[in-house]
BARO-698641 format. One line per 4 residues: number of its first residue (from 1); their letters; for each residue x, y, z of C-alpha. Coordinates in steps of 0.05 Angstrom, whole numbers, plus 5000, padded with zeros to 4 digits. Each point is the difference from the previous one (the first is absolute). Layout:
NUM	a	X:Y:Z ~ ...
This chain:
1	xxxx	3035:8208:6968 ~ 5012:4957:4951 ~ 5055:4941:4993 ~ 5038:4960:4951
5	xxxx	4965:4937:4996 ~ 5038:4929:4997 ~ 4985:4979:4926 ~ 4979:4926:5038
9	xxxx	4951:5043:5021 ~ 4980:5043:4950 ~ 4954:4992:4958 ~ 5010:5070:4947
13	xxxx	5066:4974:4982 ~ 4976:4951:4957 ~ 4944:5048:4962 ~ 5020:5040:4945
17	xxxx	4988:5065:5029 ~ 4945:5053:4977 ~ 5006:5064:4966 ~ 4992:5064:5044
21	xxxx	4955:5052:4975 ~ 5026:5053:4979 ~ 4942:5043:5043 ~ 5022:4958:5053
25	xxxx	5079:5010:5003 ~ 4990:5065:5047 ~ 4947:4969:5040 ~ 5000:4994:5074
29	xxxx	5014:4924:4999 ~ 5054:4999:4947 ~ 5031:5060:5042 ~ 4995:4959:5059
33	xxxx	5032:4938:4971 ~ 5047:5029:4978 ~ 5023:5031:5060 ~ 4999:4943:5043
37	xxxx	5038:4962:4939 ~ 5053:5055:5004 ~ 5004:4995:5074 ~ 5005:4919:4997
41	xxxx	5057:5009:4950 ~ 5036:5049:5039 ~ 5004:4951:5066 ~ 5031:4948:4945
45	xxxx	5079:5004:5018 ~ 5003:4949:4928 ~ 4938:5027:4965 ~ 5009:5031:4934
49	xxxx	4935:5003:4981 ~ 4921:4980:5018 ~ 4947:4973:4947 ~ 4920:5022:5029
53	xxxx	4988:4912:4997 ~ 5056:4995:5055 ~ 4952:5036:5053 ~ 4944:4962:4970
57	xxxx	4963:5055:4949 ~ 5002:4959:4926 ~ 5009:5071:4968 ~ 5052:5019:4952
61	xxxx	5050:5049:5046 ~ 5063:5002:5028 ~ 5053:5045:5033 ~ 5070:4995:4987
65	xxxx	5038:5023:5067 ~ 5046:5063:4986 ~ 5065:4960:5035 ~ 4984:4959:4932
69	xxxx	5001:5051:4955 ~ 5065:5036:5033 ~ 5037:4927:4999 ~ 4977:5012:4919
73	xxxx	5031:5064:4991 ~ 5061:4976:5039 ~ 5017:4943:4955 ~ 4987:5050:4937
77	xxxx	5051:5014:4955 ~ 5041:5066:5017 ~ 4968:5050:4952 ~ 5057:5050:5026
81	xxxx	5052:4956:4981 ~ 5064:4982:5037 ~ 5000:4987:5078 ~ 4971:5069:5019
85	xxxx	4965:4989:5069 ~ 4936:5014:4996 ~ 4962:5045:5056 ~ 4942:4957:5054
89	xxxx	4945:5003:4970 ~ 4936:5002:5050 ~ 4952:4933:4996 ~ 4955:4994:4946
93	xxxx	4922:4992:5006 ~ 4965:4941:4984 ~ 4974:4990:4940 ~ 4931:4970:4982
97	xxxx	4977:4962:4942 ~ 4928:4995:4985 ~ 4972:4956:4941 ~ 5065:4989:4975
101	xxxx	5025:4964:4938 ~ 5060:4984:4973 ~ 5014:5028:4928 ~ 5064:4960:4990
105	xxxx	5057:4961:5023 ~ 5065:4981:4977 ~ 5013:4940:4971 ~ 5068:4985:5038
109	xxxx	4984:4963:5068 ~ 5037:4978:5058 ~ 4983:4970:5060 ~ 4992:5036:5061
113	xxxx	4994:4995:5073 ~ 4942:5010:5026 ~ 4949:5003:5063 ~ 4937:5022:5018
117	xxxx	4964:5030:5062 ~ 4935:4955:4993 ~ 5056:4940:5000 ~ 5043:5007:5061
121	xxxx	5067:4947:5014 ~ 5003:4984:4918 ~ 5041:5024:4947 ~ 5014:4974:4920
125	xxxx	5028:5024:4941 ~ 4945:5026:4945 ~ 5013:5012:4928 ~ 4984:5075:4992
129	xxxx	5017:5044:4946 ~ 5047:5052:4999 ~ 4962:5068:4985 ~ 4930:5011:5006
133	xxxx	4954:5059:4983 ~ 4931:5009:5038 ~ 4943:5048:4990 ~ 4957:5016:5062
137	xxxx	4959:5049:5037 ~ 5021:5034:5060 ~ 4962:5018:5072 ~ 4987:5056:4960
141	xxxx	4959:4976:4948 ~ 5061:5020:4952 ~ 5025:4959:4940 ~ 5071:4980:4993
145	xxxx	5056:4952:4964 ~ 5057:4971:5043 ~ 5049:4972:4962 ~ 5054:4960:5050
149	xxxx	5063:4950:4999 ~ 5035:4955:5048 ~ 4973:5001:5058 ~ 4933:5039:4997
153	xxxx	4981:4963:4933 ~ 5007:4938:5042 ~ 4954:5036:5060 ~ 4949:5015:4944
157	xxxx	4991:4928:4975 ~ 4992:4971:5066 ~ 4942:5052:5015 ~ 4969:4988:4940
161	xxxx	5004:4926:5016 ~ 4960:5014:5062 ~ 4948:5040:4961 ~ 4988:4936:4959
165	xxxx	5001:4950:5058 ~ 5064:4975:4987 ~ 5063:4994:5051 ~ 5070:4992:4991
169	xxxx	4993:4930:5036 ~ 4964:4982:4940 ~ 5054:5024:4936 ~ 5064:4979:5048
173	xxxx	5053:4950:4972 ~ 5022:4995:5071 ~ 4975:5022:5070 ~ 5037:4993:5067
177	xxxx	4991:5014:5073 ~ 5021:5065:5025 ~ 5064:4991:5048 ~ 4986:5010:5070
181	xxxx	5033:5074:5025 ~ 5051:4977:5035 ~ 5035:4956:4936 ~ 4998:5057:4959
């Protein structure tokens, strides 16, 4: 099994990642990784998502968690309308992102908080656009455009980052210790 690698000790973050072919997507390997990437994520009580460069494979995938995606959805806007409670909805797969690209992003920005698995004990504020729209494959070997906002926008840069061996320690105006537990 694989694990998430420290990025002082890992080399693939720092290599823009390779293209998957598109015979390969469905392959046993890809499967494989993929699995154990979903697995890793899911033991992650912070982890949003997981770039393939974090377990130390310089290839252009990643899995956004489905606790992401619902936290997404929650902080929609109401298309009922009003402050009709809506029903539980069950958890949402993960979704994976092979060979993506972005298409566009907005031009408003903000800075956000952010952290990262491969970086453990830091945080800092990056300047991320607001909405984002991505184009990808699936484990499927099955086209399709995501467009996002908020906080899955911000999820999608940050992956993308990885894919081009870039991390947020590098874009932050300001990075900071984690607190300890018990200040919280």
């Amino acid at each position: 099994m694989r694990s998430i690698i420290p990025h002082e000790k890992n080399s693939a973050l720092r290599k823009k990642a390779a293209a998957i072919a598109r015979a390969e997507i469905e392959s046993p390997t890809i499967k494989k990784l993929i699995e154990e990437m979903k697995k890793l994520l899911a033991k992650e009580e912070y982890g949003v998502a997981l770039a393939a460069p974090q377990v130390g494979e310089a290839i252009r995938l990643f899995i956004v968690s489905g606790r992401a995606l619902a936290r997404g959805s929650r902080n929609a806007p109401d298309e009922i309308g009003g402050d009709v409670e809506k029903p539980e909805t069950p958890p949402l797969p993960d979704q994976v992102y092979i060979n993506p690209e972005i298409l566009k992003i907005s031009r408003t920005k903000r800075l956000k908080h952010e952290g990262c698995l491969s970086v453990r004990g830091k945080w800092g504020e990056v300047m991320r656009a607001e909405k984002a729209t991505i184009r990808a494959y699936d484990e499927h070997n099955r086209a399709f455009t995501r467009g996002a906002s908020d906080f899955l926008a911000h999820i999608f840069q940050h992956e993308m980052d990885h894919l081009e061996g870039i991390l947020y320690i590098d874009k932050a105006a300001k990075i900071y210790d984690e607190e300890p537990e018990e200040q919280k």
